[in-house]
N, C-alpha and C positions, 0 to 999 in steps of 0.2 A: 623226794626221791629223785624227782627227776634232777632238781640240781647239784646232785653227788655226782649223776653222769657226765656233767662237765664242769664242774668243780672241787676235786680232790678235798678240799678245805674244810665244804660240809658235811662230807661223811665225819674226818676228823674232830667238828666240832660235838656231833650229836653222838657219836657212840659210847660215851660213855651214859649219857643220860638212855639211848635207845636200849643198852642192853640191862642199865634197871628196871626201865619200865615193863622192857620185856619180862624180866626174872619176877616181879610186882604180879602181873600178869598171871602167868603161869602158875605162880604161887596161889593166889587167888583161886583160879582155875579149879588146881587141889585140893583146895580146903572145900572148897565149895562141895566138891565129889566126898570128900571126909564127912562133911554134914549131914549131905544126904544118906551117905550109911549110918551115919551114929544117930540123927533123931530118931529113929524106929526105935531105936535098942536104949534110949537117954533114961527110962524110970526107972529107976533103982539102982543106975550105975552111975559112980562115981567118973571112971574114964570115959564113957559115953557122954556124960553132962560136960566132960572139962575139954574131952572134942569141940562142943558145942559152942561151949563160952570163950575158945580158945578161934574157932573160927569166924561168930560176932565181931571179936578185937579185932583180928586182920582186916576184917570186910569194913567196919569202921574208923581203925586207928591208924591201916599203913597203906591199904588199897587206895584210899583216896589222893594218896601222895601222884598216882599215874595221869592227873590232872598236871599236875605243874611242870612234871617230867615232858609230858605228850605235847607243852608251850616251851619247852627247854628243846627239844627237837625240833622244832618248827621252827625255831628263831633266826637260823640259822647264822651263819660263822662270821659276821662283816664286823661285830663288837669286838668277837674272841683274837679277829686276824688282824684289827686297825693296832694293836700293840707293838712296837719296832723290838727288835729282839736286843736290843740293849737295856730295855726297861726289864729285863730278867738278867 
C-alpha cells in the first residue's frame, strides 16, 4: 500500500487482482452467514442441504483462489511496466 502512495504504477498493476480477491472475500463472507442459517434448518430440506453443499464448493473450489490473487497484489508492477509500449 504504501508503494501506490508514490508509485502510481502499483495501484494500476494490482487492481484488478485486488478487487477479485476482494469480491472472493466478501462472497465467502456470505456464504459462510448462508451456512450458518441453513445448517439448523438442512434435515429434510432439499434447499437447506443444497445451501450447504453449495457453500462447501465455494469454501473449497473458489475461496482458495485469494491465495494466489493476495501474491498477484504483492508482486508488484516492475514485470507489468518493464514492457516498452511498442511490444502492444
Amino acid at each position: 500500500m504504501e508503494a501506490g502512495m508514490s508509485n502510481y504504477d502499483e495501484i494500476g498493476a494490482a487492481s484488478v487482482d485486488y478487487l477479485r480477491l476482494f469480491g472472493l472475500v466478501a462472497l465467502g463472507f456470505m456464504w459462510a452467514r448462508m451456512a450458518k442459517i441453513a445448517l439448523p434448518k438442512a434435515e429434510g430440506s432439499a434447499f437447506y442441504t443444497a445451501k450447504i453443499g453449495t457453500a462447501k464448493f465455494y469454501m473449497q473450489r473458489l475461496l482458495p483462489q485469494t491465495g494466489a490473487l493476495l501474491a498477484a497484489v504483492q508482486s508488484g508492477s516492475e514485470t507489468m511496466m518493464e514492457f516498452a509500449a511498442e511490444a502492444f
